[in-house]
N, C-alpha and C positions, 0 to 999 in steps of 0.2 A: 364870576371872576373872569376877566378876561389876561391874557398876553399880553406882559408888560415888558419892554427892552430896558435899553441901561437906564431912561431918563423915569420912568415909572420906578424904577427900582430905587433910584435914587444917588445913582454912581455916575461924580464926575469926570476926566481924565486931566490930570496934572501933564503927564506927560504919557506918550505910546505905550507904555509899559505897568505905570501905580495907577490903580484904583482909589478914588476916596467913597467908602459905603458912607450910605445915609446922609439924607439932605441938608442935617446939620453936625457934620462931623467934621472937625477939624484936622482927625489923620484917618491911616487907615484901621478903623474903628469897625468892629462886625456887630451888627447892631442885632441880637439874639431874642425871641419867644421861643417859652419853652411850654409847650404841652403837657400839662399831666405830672402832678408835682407829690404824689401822695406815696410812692413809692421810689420806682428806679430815678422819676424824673428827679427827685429832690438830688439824688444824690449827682446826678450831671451835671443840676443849677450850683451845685456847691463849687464844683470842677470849673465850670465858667469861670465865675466869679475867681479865680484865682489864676485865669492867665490873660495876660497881657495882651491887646487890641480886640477883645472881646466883650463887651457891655450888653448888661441883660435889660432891655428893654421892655417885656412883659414876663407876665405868670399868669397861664391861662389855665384853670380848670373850672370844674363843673360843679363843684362840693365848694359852697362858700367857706364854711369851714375851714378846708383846706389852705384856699387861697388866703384868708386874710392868714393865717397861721403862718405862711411862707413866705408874706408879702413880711411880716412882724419879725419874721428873722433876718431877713435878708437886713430890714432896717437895722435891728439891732447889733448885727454883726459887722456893722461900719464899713463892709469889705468894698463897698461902691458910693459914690458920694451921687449921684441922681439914681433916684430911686424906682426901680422899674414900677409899669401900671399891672393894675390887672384886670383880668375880663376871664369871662365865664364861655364865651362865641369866640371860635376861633376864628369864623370869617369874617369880624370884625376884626382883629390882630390883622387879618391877609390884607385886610383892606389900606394899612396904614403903610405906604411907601417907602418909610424913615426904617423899618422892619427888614433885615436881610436876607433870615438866616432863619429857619424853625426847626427845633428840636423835639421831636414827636418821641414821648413815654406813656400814652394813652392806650389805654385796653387793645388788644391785637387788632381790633377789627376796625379802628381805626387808622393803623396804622397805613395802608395804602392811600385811601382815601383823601386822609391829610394832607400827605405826599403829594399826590394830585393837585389838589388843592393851591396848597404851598407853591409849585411849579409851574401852576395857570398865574400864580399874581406873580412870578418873579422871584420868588424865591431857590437859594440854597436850602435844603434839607440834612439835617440829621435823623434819621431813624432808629428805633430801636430796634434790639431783630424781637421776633420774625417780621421780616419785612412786609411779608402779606400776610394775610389770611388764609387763603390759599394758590393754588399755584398759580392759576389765569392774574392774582392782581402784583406777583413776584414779574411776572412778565410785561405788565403795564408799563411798573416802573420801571422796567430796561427800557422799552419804546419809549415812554416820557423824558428820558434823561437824557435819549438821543436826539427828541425831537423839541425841548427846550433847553440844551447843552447848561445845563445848571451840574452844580455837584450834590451826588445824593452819598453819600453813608451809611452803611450801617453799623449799628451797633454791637459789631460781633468783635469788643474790644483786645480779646488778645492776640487777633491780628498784629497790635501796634507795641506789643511787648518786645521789651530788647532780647532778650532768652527765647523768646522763640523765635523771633525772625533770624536770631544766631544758628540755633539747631538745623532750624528748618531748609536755614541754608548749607548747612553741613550733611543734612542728609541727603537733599540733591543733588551734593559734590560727593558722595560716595562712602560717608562715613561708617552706614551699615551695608554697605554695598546696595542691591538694587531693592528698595522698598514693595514691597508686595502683599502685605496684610497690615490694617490698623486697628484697633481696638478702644472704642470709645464706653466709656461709664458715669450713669451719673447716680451717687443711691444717699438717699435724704430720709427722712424719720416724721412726715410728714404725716398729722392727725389726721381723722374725721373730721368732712365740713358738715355730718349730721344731714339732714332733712329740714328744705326749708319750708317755710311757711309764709302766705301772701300778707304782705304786710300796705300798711300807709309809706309813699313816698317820702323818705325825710323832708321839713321843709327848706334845709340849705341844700339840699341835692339837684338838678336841673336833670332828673334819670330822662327825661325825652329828648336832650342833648346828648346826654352819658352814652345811649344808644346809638342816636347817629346814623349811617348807615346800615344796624344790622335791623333785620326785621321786628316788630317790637313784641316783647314779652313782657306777662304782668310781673314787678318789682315782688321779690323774696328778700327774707331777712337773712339768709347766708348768702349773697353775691357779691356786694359790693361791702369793700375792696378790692378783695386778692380772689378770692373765691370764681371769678369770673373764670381767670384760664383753664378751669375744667369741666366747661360748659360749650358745645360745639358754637354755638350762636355769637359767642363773641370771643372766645379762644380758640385755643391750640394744644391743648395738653403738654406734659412735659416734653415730649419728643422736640417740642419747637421753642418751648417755653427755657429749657437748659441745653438737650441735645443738641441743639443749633450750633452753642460752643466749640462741643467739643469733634463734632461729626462734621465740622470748619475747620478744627486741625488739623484731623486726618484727613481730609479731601486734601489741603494744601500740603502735608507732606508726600503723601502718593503723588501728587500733582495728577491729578485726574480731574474729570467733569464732570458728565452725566454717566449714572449706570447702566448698564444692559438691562436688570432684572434688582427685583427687591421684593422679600417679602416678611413677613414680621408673625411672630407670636407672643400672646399673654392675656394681659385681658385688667380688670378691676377687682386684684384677690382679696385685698387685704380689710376693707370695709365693705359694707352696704349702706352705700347712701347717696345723695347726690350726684355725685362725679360721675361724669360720664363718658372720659377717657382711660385711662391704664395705667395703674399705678406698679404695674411690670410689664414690661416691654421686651423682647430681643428683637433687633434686627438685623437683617444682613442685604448687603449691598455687592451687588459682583460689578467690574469694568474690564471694560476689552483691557486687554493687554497682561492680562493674566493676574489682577488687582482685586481685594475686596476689603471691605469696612463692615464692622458688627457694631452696633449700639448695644448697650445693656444699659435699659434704666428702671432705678427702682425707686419711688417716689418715698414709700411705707418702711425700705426695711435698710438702716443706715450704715450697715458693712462694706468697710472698705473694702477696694479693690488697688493691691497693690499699697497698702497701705493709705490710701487717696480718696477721697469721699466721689472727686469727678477726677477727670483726667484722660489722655490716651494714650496706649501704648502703639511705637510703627516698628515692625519685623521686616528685619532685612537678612539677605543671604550671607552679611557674616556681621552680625550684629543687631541688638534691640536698640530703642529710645523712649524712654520713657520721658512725660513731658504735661505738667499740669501750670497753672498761674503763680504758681513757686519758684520755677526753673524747670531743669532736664538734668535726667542721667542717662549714660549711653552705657551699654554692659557688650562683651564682646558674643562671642559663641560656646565661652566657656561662663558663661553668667557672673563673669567678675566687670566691678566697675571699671573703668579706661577714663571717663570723663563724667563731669558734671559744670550745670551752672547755674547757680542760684539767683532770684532777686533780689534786689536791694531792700526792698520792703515785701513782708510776709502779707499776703493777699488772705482775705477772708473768705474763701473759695466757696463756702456751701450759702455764705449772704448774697443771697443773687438780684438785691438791691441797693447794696451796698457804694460806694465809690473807692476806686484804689487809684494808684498810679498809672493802672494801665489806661482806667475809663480818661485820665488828664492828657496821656499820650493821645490817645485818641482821636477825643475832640479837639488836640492843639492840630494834628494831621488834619481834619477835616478845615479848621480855620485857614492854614496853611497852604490847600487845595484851592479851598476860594481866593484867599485873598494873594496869595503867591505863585499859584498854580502846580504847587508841589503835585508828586505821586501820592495817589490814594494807596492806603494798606488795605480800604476794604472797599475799591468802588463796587456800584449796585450790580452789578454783572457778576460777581463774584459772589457776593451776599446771596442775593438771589437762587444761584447753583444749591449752597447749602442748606438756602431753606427747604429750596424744592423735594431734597432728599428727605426731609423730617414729613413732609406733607405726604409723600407717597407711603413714607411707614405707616402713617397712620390709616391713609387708603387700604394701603396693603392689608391693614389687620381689622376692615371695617369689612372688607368684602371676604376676609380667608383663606387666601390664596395667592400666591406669588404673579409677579405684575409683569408682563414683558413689556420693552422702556426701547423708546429711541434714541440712539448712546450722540443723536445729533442735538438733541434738544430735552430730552429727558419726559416725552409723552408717552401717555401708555398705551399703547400699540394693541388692538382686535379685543378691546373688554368696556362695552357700552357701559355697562353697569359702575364701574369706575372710572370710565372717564366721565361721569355724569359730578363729580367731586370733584374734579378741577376745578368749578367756579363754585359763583354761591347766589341766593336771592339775597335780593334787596330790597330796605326798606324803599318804599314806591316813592320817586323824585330823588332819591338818595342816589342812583346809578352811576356806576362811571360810564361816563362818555368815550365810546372809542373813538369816533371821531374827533374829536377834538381831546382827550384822553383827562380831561378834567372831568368833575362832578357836577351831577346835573341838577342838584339842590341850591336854592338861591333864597 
């Protein structure tokens, strides 16, 4: 894949100012492929589909199944009158110029990659979070994004919520006076994925695509679908998989960056079986300026916190905010309420594939970026910070011990052994390319 400017891309100028995307579009039309339809993706492709100068173009996954299943709804739901294609290769979708825009909901370990990808032919991207995998490809995509000025996104939707960008801006005008502790939770009732066992390939599945860049492992019968994110090889556990939410709000309400130090305890209590991340977690996060952030997440055991399955609480010198995909309430120093503000529409907060209003806000901000040059709610410089933080909890609680950080960039400073997990291997030809910051698979 090489570097394609406006005329590859397919953008031609009416005048100094309007773009026309795609070589056959009559306005300005964002001509969208969506990665990875089996879960969150389905619920984005539905979101497309229902805002104005946005047309879905393909449906790309790896499980035939899947695809012809989503290609059959999309038909039957009238909601588009040309019918998007599908394909199984996503570097055939890259290949196609008329293609704008890629919406990446593909197992985590894809997700940079694609990105890549996507960015060497010319494309806008939307990502899901966590944007990397881990921290070195959270970093890529900031240099990518500078070095082929495209718009990337992430998927950390309630950046684009009207309630919180209200709060959020009230608490940095002083509402709880000066913010200096936040409190992030996420706790779910999540089974046994058991023990799996090596099985035959399905034959609609493409698993030697499905993997992709990560290293290859022989195919078990609890991985695929869901099953994946609690497998290092091609997940992130929950720290990345939900905490990314909500340890995004709180970073944005402290308005902070990178931490001085973090370190984490818990472990895998509540089963014995496969999963090989932590299905209890605490962490904590210190920042200059006299600031710190706790995650608590518990994957097994589904007591609310505060009444709220996820959410976070931000402490201020004379007042709380409490603040989940609902709305906000603000309580004073005497723990009585002063304000609140609710959503219009009651989000499904613990379907974390789900789609709501905010995932539509979202994606319209992203279309609106490209095609208008609007302000991003969540450009990848931003994204990126929050992932980073989930990635190091997890560091933090692989090696035992609390991580010293460089509050300039967020590296861990004098511990070989964890910094050996900032990156990752690659399946061989799979690598990203620093120099040229694409993939070196063809």
């Amino acid at each position: 894949m090489k570097t394609s400017g406006a005329a590859g891309l397919g953008i031609t100028f009416l005048s100094s100012a309007v773009p026309v995307f795609g070589k056959n579009a009559p306005s300005n039309q964002l001509n969208v492929a969506v990665m990875g339809v089996n879960g969150r993706g389905t619920a984005l492709l539905r979101e497309i589909l229902k805002i104005d100068g946005m047309h879905l173009a393909y449906i790309c996954d790896v499980d035939q199944n899947v695809l012809d299943k989503t290609l059959a709804g999309v038909k039957e739901s009238e909601m588009q009158k040309k019918q998007p294609k599908g394909e199984a290769d996503i570097r055939k979708v890259l290949e196609d110029d008329d293609v704008d825009a890629l919406v990446i909901a593909a197992p985590d370990h894809w997700h940079t990659p694609a990105t890549l990808m996507a960015l060497e032919a010319g494309k806008h991207v939307y990502v899901e979070k966590p944007c990397g995998h881990n921290p070195r490809e959270g970093e890529l995509l900031v240099e990518a994004q500078k070095r082929y000025d495209k718009v990337i996104q992430m998927g950390n939707q309630q950046r684009s919520a009207p309630e919180s960008i209200e709060i959020i801006k009230e608490i940095h005008d002083g509402i709880i006076g000066r913010p200096y502790f936040a409190k992030a939770w996420y706790a779910n009732g999540r089974g046994s994925i058991g023990v799996g066992k090596s099985a035959p390939v399905p034959e609609y599945l493409d698993y030697e695509l499905w993997q992709g860049p990560a290293p290859r492992r022989p195919y078990q019968d609890n991985l695929i679908h869901y099953n994946w994110h609690w497998f290092w090889n091609w997940g992130t556990g929950e720290a990345l998989n939900n905490g990314t939410h909500e340890i995004d709000v709180c970073r944005w309400a402290l308005g902070v960056d990178y931490p001085i130090r973090v370190g984490s305890q818990g472990g895998r209590y509540h089963y014995d079986d496969d999963w090989e991340f932590y299905d209890t977690q605490i962490v904590t996060y210190d920042f200059d300026g006299d600031k710190s952030i706790t995650w608590e997440g518990r994957s097994c055991n589904p007591n609310k916190v505060k009444g709220r399955g996820r959410g976070s609480a931000i402490y201020g010198t004379e007042g709380t905010v409490i603040l989940d995909r609902d709305g906000y309430e603000v309580y004073d120093m005497k723990d009585q309420l002063v304000k609140e503000g609710k959503a219009s529409t009651k989000a499904a907060s613990m379907d974390t594939r789900g789609g709501d209003s905010m995932t539509n806000l979202h994606i319209m901000n992203f279309r609106d970026a490209v095609v208008d040059g609007a302000k991003q709610h969540s450009p990848i410089e931003e994204g990126h910070k929050s992932v980073l933080m989930c990635h190091l909890a997890n560091i933090a609680q692989e090696t035992g011990r609390m991580l010293q950080l460089d509050p300039q960039n967020g590296h861990i400073k004098d511990d070989d052994e964890a910094s050996k997990m900032w990156s990752r291997e690659y399946e061989p030809g799979w690598e990203p390319n620093v120099e040229t910051l694409g993939m070196s698979n063809e």
